[in-house]
N, C-alpha and C positions, 0 to 999 in steps of 0.2 A: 490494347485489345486482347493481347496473350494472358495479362493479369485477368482481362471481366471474364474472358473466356473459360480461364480457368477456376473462379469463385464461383463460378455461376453451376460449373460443372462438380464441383466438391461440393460446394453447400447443400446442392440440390437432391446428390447423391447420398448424402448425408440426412434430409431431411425426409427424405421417402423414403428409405430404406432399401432403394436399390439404383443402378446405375441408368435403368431406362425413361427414368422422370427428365425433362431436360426444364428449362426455361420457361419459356411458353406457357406448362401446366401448370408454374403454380400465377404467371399471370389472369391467367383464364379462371381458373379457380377461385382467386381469394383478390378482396378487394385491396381498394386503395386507400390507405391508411398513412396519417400525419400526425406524428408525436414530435412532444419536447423533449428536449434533454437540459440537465442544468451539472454544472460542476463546481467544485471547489477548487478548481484551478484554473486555469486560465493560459494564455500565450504565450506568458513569459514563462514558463516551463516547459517545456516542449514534448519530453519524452511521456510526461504524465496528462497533458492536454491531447494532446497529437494522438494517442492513445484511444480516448473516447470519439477522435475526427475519423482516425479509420473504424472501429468498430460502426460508425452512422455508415460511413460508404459501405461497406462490407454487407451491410443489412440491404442497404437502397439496390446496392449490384448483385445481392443473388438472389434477390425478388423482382429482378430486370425493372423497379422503379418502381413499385407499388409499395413500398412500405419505407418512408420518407421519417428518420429521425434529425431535426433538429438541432443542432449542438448551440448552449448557449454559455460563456466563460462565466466565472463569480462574480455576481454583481449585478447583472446585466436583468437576471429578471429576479433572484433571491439572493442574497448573501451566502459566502461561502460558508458557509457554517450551517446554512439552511437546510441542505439537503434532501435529510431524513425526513422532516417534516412536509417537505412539498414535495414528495411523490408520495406519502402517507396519507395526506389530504389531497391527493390528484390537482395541485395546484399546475406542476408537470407529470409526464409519464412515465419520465426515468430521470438517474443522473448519476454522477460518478462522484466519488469520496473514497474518504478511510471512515472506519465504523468506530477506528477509536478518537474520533474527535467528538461521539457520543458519547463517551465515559460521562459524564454527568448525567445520562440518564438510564442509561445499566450498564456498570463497568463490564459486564460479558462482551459487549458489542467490544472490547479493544478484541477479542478472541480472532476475531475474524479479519485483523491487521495485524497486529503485533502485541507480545506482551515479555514483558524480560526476561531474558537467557531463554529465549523461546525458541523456534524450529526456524531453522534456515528456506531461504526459498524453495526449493528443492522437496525437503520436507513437510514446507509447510503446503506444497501441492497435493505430494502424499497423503498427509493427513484429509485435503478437503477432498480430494477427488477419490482416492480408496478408500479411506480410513471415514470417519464418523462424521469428522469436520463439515461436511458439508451439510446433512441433514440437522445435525446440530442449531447449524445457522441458521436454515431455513424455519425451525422451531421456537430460534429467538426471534428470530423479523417478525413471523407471520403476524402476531397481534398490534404490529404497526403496520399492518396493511403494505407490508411491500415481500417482492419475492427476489432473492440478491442474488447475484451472480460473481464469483470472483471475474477482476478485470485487470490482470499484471501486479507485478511485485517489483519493488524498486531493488531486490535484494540487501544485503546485508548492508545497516546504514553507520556510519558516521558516528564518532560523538560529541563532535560541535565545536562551535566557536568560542575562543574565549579572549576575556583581557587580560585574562594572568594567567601564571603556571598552575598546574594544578598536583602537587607535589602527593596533599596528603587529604586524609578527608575533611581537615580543619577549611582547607581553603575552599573547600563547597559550601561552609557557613554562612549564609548571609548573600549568595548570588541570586542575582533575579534574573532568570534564565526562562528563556523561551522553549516549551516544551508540551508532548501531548500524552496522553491517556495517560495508562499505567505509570509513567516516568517519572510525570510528575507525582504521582502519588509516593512512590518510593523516593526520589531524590528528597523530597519535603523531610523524610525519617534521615535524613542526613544533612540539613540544613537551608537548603535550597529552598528558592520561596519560587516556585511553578506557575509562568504566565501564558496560557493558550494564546495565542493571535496569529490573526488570519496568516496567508502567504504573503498577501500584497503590503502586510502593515510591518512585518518583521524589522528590513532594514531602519526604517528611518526610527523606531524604536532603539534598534542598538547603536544608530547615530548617534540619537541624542543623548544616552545615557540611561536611555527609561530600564533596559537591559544588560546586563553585565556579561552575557553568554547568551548563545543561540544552539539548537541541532533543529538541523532541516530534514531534506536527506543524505546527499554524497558530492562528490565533485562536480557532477553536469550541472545537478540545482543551484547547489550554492554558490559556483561562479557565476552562473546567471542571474544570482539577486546580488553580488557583489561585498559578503560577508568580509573576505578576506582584508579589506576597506579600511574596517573599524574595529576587526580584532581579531591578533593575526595566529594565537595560538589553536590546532587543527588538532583535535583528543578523536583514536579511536580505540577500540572499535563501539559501535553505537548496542553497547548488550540491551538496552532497551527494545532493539530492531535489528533481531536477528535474521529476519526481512519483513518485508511490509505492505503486505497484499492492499493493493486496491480494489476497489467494488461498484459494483452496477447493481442500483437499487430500479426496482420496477412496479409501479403501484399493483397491488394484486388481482385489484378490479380490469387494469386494462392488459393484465396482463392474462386473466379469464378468458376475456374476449376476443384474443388472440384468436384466428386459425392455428390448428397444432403446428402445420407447417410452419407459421411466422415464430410459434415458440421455440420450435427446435433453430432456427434462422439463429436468433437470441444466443443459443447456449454456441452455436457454434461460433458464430463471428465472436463473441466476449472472450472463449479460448482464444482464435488464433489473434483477435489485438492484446491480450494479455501477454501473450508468447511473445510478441514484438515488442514490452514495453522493457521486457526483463533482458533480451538480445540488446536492447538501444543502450541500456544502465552497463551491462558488463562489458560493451565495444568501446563503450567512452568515458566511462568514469577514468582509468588511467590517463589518455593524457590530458583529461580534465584537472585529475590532483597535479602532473608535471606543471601545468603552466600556472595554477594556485600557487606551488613551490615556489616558482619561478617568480612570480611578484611578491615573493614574500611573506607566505605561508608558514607558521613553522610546525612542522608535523611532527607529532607527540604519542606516544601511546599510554593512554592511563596506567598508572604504577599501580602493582598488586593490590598493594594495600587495600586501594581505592573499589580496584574490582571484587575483590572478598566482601569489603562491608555492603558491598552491592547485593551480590547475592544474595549476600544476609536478612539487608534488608528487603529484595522482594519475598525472602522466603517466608518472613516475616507479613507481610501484608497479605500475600495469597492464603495465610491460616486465616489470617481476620475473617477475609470477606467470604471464606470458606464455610467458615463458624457463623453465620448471619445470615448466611444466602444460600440456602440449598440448589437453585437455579443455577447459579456461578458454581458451588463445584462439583455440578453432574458436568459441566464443562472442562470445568478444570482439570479433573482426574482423570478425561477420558483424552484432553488434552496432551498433559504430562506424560499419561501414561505411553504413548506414541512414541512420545519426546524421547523418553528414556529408554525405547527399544531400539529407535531408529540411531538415536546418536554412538552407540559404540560400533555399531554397522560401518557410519560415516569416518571414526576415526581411526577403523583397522583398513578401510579401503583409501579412499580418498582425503584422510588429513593428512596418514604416512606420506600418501604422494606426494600432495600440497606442498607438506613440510620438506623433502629430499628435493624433489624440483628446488625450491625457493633458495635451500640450501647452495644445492648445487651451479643453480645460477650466479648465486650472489660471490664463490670462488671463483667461478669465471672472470668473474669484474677484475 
């Protein structure tokens, strides 16, 4: 009762503009309203599911029950790969994703998840919530009829499973590796042959062979689809996903029709379950990777070599689609440009730390 009491008292304070609106007013005011929601995840991921189950409550509890969203997992009413499409054509009202598993139909939408050697969670909040980033986005959705909202960040990810070592860039030759947006497009300029698949189909993929390498996200996820199984080598860090905002797509039409009070509802609960999703990944990822260790993990960090031709090669692909697409790099440069003021900020304040802590611990030992 101490939690509805208090959402109902923040939300509401929030959504009117002052602290004397209570509950009641906006029952009494604005109707009763039932959406769907559809996601690309599902149960067995928790921190990324669980995510979109509190944002529904958070909405349902600070509109005391008038404004009812729906959660439905992948599958259930569209494919997880669906998304975009069904709250574009209001097949649902909303639903949760990453925007770069639309790289096939404008590589910008990876902008608003991840894109390589890109801005850390922290930063990449920065940029959407002060910085340009988020108007930006809203100018790429809008002509797909939806109006986005960030919804959590898995932060800084992984880079993946494999069945061999991966010593130098010869041995990314020839890997069929499970991967999305931008990654693939760059790992391909280095040999890798790039297979998108869903969350649910991953595993039994690198069971059988069909796969050679996976990256998901970090240790909560991928202990939970059980990677470490079938291929025990653990590469990070994931510079493809320097973190990896997730997002709440809202069709635009019903999101018009909203009371303003229900839209500002929206902006608020999607913040604080976003807050929660990034709290859940950095309390538990560690002794997520200890007990991965522990069965037999073996944690690896990609050799230079590997990470230079990396850069390389995204530096390489971001000219392309630069030179071809004016759309992408009024993006890109206002992107970058962020990137490059904020990251030496990060490594005179908090990497020195980072790095002296980390040091300093590890003499302890």
């Amino acid at each position: 009762m101490q939690r509805r009491a208090f959402l109902k008292k923040a939300g509401l304070g929030a959504v009117a503009g002052t602290a004397a609106v209570a509950a009641p007013a906006i029952a009494q005011s604005n109707p009763q309203i039932n959406w769907k929601m559809t996601s690309t995840y599902g149960p067995s991921l928790p921190p990324l599911f669980s995510t979109a189950q509190m944002f529904c409550d958070m909405v349902k509890e600070i509109t005391d029950g008038n404004f009812n969203i729906r959660l439905y997992p992948a599958g259930e009413l569209v494919p997880g790969y669906g998304v975009m499409d069904a709250v574009g054509n209001r097949t649902v009202e909303c639903g949760q994703t990453a925007s770069y598993y639309y790289y096939g139909k404008d590589p910008s939408f990876c902008f608003d998840t991840a894109v390589p050697f890109g801005l850390n969670v922290r930063q990449m909040n920065a940029w959407m919530y002060e910085g340009d980033g988020l108007k930006l986005m809203r100018e790429l959705f809008a002509p797909r009829g939806i109006v986005n909202f960030p919804l959590g960040n898995t932060g800084t990810q992984m880079g993946g499973w494999y069945r061999k070592e991966i010593k130098t860039v010869e041995d990314l030759k020839g890997l069929k590796m499970r991967t999305a947006g931008f990654a693939g497009e760059v790992l391909s300029r280095m040999g890798v042959i790039p297979q998108q698949i869903p969350p649910g189909d991953i595993y039994p993929s690198l069971e059988k062979g069909a796969l050679d390498a996976v990256e998901f996200v970090g240790p909560v996820d991928d202990e939970k689809l059980g990677f470490q199984k079938v291929a025990k080598y653990y590469y990070y860090p994931g510079w493809w996903e320097g973190s990896a905002q997730v997002s709440l797509y809202v069709n635009d039409k019903a999101y018009a029709e909203l009371p303003k009070a229900y839209q500002r509802v929206i902006d608020v609960a999607s913040r604080a379950a976003g807050s929660k999703m990034v709290q859940d990944y950095d309390a538990h990822n560690p002794e997520a990777l200890r007990r991965l260790i522990a069965a037999g993990a073996v944690l690896k960090s990609f050799p230079r070599e590997v990470m230079d031709a990396s850069f390389e090669a995204s530096s390489q692909v971001y000219k392309e689609f630069c030179d071809k697409d004016p759309g992408f790099k009024k993006i890109f440069d206002n992107y970058m440009a962020f990137r490059d003021n904020i990251v030496p900020w990060f490594r005179v304040a908090e990497g020195s730390y980072d790095n002296y802590l980390g040091a300093a611990l590890a003499r302890k030992k």
